[in-house]
C-alpha positions as CSV (number, residue, x, y, z in Angstrom):
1,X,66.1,46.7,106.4
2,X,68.1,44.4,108.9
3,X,70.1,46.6,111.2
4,X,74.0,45.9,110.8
5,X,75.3,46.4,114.2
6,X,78.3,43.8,114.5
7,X,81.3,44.3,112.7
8,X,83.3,41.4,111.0
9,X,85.2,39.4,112.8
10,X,87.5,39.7,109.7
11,X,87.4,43.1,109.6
12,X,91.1,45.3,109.9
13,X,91.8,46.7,113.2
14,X,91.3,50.2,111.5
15,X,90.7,52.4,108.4
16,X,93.6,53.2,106.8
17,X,95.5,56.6,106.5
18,X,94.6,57.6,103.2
19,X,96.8,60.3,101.7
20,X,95.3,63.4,100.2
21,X,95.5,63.1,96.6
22,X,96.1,66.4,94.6
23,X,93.0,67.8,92.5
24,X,90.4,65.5,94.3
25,X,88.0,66.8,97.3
26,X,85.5,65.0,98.4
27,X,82.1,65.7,101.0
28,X,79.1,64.2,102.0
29,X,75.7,64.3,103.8
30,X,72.5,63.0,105.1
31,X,70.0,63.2,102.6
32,X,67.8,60.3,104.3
33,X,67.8,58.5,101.1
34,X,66.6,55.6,102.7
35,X,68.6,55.0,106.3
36,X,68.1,57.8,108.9
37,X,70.9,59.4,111.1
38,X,73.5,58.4,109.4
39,X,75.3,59.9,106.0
40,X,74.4,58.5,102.8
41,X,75.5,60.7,99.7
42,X,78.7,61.4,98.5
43,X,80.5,64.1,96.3
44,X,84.3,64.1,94.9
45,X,84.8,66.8,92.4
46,X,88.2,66.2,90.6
47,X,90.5,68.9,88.8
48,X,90.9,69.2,84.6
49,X,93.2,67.5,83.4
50,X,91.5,64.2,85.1
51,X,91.5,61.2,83.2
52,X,88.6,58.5,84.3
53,X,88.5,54.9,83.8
54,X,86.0,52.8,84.5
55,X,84.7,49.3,84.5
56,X,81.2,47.9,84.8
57,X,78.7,45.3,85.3
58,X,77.9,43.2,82.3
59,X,74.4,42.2,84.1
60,X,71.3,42.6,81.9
61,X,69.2,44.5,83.9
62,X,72.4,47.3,84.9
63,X,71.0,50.0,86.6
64,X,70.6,53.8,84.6
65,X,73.5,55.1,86.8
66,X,75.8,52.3,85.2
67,X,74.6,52.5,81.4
68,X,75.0,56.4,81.8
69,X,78.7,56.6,83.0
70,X,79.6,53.6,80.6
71,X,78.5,56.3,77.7
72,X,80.7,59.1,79.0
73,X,84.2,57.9,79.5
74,X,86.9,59.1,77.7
75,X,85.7,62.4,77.8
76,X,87.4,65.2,77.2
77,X,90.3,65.6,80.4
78,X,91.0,69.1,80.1
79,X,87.8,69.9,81.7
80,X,86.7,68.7,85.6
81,X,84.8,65.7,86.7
82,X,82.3,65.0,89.3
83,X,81.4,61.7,91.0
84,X,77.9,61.3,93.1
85,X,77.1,58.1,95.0
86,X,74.2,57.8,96.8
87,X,73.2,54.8,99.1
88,X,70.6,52.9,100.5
89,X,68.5,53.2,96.8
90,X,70.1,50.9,93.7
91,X,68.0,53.0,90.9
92,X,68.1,49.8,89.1
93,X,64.6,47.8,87.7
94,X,63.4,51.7,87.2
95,X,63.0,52.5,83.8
96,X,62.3,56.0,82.7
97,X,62.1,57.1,85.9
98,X,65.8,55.4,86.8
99,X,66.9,57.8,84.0
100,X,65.1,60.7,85.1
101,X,66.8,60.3,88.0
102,X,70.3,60.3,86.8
103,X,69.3,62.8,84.3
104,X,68.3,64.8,87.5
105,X,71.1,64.4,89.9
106,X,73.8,65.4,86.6
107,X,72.2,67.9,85.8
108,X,72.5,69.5,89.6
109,X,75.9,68.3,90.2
110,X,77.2,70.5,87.2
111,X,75.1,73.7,88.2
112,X,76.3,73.4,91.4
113,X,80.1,72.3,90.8
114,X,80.6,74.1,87.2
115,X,81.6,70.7,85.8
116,X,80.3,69.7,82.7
117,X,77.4,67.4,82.7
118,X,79.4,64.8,80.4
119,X,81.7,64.8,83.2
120,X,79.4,64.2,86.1
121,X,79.4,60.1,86.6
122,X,76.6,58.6,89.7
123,X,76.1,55.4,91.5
124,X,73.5,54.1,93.0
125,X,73.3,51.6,95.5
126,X,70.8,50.0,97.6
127,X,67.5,48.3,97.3
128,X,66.4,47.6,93.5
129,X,62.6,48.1,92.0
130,X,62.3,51.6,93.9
131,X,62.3,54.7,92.6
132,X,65.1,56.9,94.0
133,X,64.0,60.1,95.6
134,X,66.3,62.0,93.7
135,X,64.7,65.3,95.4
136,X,67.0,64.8,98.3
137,X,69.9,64.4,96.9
138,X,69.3,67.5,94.3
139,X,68.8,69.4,97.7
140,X,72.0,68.5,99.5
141,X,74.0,69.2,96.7
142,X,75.0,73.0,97.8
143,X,76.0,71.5,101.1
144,X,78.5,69.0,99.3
145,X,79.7,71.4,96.9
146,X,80.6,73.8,100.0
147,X,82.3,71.7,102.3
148,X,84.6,69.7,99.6
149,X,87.8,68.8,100.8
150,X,90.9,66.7,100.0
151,X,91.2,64.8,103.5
152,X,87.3,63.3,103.2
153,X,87.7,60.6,101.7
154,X,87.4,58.5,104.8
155,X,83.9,59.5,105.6
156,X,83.2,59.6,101.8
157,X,83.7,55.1,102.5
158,X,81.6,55.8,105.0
159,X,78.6,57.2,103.1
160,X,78.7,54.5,100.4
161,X,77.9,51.5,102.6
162,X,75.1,49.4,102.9
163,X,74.7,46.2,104.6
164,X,78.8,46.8,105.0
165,X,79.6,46.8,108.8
166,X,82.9,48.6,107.9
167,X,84.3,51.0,106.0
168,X,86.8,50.2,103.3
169,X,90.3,51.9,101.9
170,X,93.3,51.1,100.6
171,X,96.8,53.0,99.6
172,X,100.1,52.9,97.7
173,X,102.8,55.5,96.9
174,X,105.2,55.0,94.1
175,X,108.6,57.1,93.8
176,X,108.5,57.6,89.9
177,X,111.6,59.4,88.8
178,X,112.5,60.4,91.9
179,X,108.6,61.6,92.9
180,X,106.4,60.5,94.8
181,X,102.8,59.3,93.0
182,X,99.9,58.2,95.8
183,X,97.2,56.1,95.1
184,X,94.0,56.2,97.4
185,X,91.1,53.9,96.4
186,X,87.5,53.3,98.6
187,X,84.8,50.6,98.4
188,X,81.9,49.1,99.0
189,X,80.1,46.0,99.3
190,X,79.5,42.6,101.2
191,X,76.5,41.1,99.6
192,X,75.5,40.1,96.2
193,X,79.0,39.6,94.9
194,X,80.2,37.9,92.1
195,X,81.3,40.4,89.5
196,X,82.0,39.7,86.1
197,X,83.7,43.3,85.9
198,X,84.7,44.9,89.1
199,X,82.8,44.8,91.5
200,X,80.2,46.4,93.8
201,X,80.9,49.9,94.0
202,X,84.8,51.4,93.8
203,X,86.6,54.1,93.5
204,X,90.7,54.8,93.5
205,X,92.1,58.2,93.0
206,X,95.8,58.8,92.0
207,X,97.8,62.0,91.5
208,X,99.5,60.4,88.7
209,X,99.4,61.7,85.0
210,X,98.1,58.8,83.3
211,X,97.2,58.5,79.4
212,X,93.0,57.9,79.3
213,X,92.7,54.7,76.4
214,X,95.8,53.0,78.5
215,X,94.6,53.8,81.9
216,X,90.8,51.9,80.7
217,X,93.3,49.3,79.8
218,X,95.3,49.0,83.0
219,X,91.9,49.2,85.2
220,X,90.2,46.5,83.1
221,X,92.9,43.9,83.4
222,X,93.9,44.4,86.6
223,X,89.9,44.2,87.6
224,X,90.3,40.7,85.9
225,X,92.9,40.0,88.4
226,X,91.2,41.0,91.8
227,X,87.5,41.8,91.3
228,X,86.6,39.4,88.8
229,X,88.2,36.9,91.1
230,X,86.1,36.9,94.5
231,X,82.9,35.9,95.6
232,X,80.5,36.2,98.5
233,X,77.4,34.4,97.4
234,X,77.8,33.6,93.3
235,X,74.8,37.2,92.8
236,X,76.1,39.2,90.4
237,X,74.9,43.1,91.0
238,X,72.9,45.3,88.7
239,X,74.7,48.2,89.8
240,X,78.5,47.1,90.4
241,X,81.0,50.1,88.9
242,X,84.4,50.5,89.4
243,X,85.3,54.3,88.8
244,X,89.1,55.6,88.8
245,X,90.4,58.9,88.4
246,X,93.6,59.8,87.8
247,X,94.0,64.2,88.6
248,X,97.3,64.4,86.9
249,X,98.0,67.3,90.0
250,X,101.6,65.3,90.6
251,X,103.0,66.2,86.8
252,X,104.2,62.7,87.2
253,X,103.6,60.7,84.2
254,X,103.0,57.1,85.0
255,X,101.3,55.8,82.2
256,X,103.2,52.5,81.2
257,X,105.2,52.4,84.3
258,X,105.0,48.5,86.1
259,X,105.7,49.9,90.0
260,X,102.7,52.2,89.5
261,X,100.8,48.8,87.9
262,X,102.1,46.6,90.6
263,X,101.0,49.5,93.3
264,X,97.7,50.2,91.7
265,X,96.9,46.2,91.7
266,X,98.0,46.2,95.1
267,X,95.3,48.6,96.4
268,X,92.8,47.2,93.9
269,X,93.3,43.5,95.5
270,X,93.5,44.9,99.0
271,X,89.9,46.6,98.7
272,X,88.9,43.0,96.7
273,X,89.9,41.2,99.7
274,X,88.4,43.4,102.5
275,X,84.8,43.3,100.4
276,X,84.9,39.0,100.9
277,X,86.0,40.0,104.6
278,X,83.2,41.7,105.1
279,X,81.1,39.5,103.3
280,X,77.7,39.5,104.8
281,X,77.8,36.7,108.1
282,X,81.4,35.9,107.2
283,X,83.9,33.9,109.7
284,X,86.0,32.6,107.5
285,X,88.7,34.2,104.6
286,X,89.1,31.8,102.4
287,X,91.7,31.4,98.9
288,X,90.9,28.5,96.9
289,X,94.0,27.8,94.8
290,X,94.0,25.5,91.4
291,X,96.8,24.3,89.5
292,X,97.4,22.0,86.4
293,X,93.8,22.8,84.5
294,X,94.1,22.9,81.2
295,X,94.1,26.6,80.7
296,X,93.9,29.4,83.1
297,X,90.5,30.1,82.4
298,X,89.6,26.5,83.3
299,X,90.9,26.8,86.5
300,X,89.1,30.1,87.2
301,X,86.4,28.1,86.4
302,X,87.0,25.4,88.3
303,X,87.9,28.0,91.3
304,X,84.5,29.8,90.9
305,X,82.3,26.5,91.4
306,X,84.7,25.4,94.4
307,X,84.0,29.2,96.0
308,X,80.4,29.3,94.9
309,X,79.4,26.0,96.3
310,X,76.2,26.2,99.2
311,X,77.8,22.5,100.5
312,X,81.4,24.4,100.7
313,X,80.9,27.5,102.1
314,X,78.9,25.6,104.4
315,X,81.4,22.8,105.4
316,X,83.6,25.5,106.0
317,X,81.5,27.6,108.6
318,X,80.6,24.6,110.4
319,X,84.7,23.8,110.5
320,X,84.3,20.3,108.8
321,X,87.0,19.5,106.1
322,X,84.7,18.1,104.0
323,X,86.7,17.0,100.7
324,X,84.3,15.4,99.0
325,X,82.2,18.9,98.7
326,X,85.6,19.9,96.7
327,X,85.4,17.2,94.5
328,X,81.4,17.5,93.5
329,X,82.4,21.3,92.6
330,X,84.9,20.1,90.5
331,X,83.2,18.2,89.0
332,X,80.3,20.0,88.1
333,X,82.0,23.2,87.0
334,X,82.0,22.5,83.2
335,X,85.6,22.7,82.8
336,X,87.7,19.4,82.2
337,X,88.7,17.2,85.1
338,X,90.1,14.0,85.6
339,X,89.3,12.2,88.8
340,X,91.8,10.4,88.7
341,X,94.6,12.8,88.8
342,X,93.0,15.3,91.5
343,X,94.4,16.3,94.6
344,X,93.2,18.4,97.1
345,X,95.1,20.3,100.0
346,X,93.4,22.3,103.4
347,X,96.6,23.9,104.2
348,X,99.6,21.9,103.9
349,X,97.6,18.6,104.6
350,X,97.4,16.5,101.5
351,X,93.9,14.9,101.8
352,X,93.3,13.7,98.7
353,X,96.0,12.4,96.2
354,X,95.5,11.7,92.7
355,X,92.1,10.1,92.9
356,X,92.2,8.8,96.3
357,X,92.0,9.5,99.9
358,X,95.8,10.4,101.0
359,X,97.3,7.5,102.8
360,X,98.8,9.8,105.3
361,X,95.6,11.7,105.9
362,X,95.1,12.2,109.4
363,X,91.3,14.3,109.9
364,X,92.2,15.8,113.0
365,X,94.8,17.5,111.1
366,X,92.6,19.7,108.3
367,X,89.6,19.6,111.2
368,X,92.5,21.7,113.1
369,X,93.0,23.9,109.8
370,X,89.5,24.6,109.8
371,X,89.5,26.3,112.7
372,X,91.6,29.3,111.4
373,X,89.9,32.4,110.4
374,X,92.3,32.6,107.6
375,X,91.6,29.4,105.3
376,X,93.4,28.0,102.2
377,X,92.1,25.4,99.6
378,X,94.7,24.1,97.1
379,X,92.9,21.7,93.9
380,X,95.7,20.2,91.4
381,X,93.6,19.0,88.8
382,X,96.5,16.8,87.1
383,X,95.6,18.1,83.4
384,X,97.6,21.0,82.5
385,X,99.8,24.2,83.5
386,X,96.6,25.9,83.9
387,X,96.4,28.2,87.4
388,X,94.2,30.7,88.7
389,X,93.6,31.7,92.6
390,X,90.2,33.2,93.7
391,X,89.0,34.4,97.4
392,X,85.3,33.4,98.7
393,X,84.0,33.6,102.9
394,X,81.9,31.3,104.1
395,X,78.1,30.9,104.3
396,X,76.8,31.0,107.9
397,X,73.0,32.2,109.5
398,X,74.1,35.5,109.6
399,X,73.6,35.9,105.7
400,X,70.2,34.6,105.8
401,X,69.9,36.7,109.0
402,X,70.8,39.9,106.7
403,X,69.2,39.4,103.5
404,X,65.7,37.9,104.6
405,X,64.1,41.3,105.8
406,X,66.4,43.6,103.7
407,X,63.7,45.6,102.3
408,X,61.8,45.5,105.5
């Protein structure tokens, strides 16, 4: 596997301060999975009374971890939950021996944590077609179950990486009838990413009460919002799983409440954001904006060809303002389009305008723009009321770099 040496250049100056959330501990180890000296499994081990959401890959070929959890949520809350993550090995392509596996690893994780085996939810990430060696993870699993703690969940992000050169968190508070509710949420991920779920792998932890049918609900549309709504190269994972547990340790009920929404979508687009910044050879954060499609989903659409375009990404690493790349995405998205009413903005510089080349187009101006870290496309398609804003990186050597030897 490519050694990942060289942090981001997007990447935040540090991880954040996560606060301890009330009825979850977390731990981890090296069980050499597949990477050696360095930790690669995770345990969190959450209180009864937990209610878990979660939200899933809708790729054909999901990996046994995903189909197992996606049979066992909404159990019952009034008894504990377990969550293992392992890295470096997807457990996906694996057949009977990728449920084995999970069968395995669930089986050990309630022995050892006395949670109920219905309860105990896995992730596997890593390199797909191999069978995971889930020997060494069964083996740690004392270790994790001894050293749980509330204020791990920092190197918990750092077990779960892969090709990430950094780890990610995120965090809110929301003062709910005069309380205080925290919201702690970790991820992973920085190649093949283009969910049509979550995304990756992710996990956010509250010490909110929340109600288990509405928190799925919450979870799912807010993914729709953030998730569903970057890219990093247009490959949609086998193994991507968005987890979230809510302990309930507060008392604070804050199912239905819009500041605890508003907060958890915060943290949930923060830790969306950070996975395109660390998007494997990324330079470049890039928003692609479109209005006036003919429907919101149009202008996802229409959003999604613009972010997933090679010619693009590409224009955009190399600095060049390339408009006419925005136009042949457009285009060839599949959702309506006139060319005649399209306009396209790098920035605040109008460089296209209804059709045409903007009259006051100066190159030097977007060439200038191009040179930010931070970039912004706007597209007004000229059809509709239609919006819909999604976040991409660009495409430089350093993901061929990455992903050419990965198994190797």
């Amino acid at each position: 596997m490519a050694n990942i040496t060289k942090i981001s250049p997007l990447a935040p100056a540090s991880f954040p301060d996560l606060p301890a959330i009330k009825g979850a501990r977390f731990a981890t180890v090296e069980a050499g999975v597949r990477y050696a000296g360095r930790t690669d499994v995770m345990l969190a081990v959450l209180d009864p009374g937990t209610t878990i959401a979660g939200v899933f890959t809708r790729s054909s070929t999901r990996a046994a971890p995903v189909l197992d959890c996606q049979t066992k949520l909404g159990g019952a809350p009034d008894q504990s939950a377990a969550i293992l993550v392992n890295s470096g090995n997807a457990n996906a392509f694996t057949g009977k021996h990728g449920v084995a596996s999970v069968k395995a690893i669930t089986q050990a994780v309630a022995q050892a944590t006395g949670t109920p085996e219905g309860r105990v939810f896995t992730s596997s990430t890593g390199v797909i077609g191999e069978a995971l060696p889930h020997d060494r993870v069964v083996a740690k699993l004392d270790a994790l179950n001894s050293s749980l703690s509330e204020t791990a969940i920092e190197a918990a992000a750092q077990a779960i990486m892969t090709t990430d050169t950094f780890a990610k968190g995120a965090k809110a508070s929301v003062t709910i009838d005069g309380q205080t509710v925290n919201i702690a949420g970790i991820a992973k991920g920085s190649g093949m990413i283009a969910p049509d779920m979550a995304t990756m792998l992710v996990y956010v932890f509250t010490d909110a009460v929340y109600d288990q049918g509405k928190l799925q609900t919450l979870v799912a549309g807010l993914s729709d919002k953030t998730f569903n709504c970057i890219t990093v190269d247009s490959d949609t994972s086998t193994s991507d799983s968005l987890l979230m547990a809510a302990t309930g340790a507060s008392r604070v009920d804050a199912t239905g409440n819009g500041d605890f929404a508003d907060a958890l979508h915060a943290v949930m687009q923060d830790l969306a954001h950070q996975v395109v910044k660390d998007g494997e050879g990324a330079t470049k954060f890039v928003e692609i904006a479109v209005t006036g499609a003919t429907s919101d989903k149009d202008a996802h659409t229409h959003a999604m060809a613009i972010a997933n375009s090679p010619l693009v990404k590409t224009a955009i690493a190399g600095e060049d303002p390339n408009w006419g790349r925005v136009v042949m995405a457009v285009g060839k998205s599949g959702a309506p389009a006139d060319r005649d009413t399209l306009s396209i903005w790098f920035g605040d510089v109008l460089v296209a305008d209804k059709g045409w080349v903007s009259p006051d187009y100066v190159e030097a101006d977007a060439a200038a723009l191009m040179k930010e870290q931070d970039i912004k496309v706007t597209v007004d398609i000229g059809m509709g009321d239609g919006s819909a804003t999604v976040w991409t990186c660009d495409l430089t050597h350093g993901y061929i770099e990455i992903n050419a030897d990965y198994r190797s």
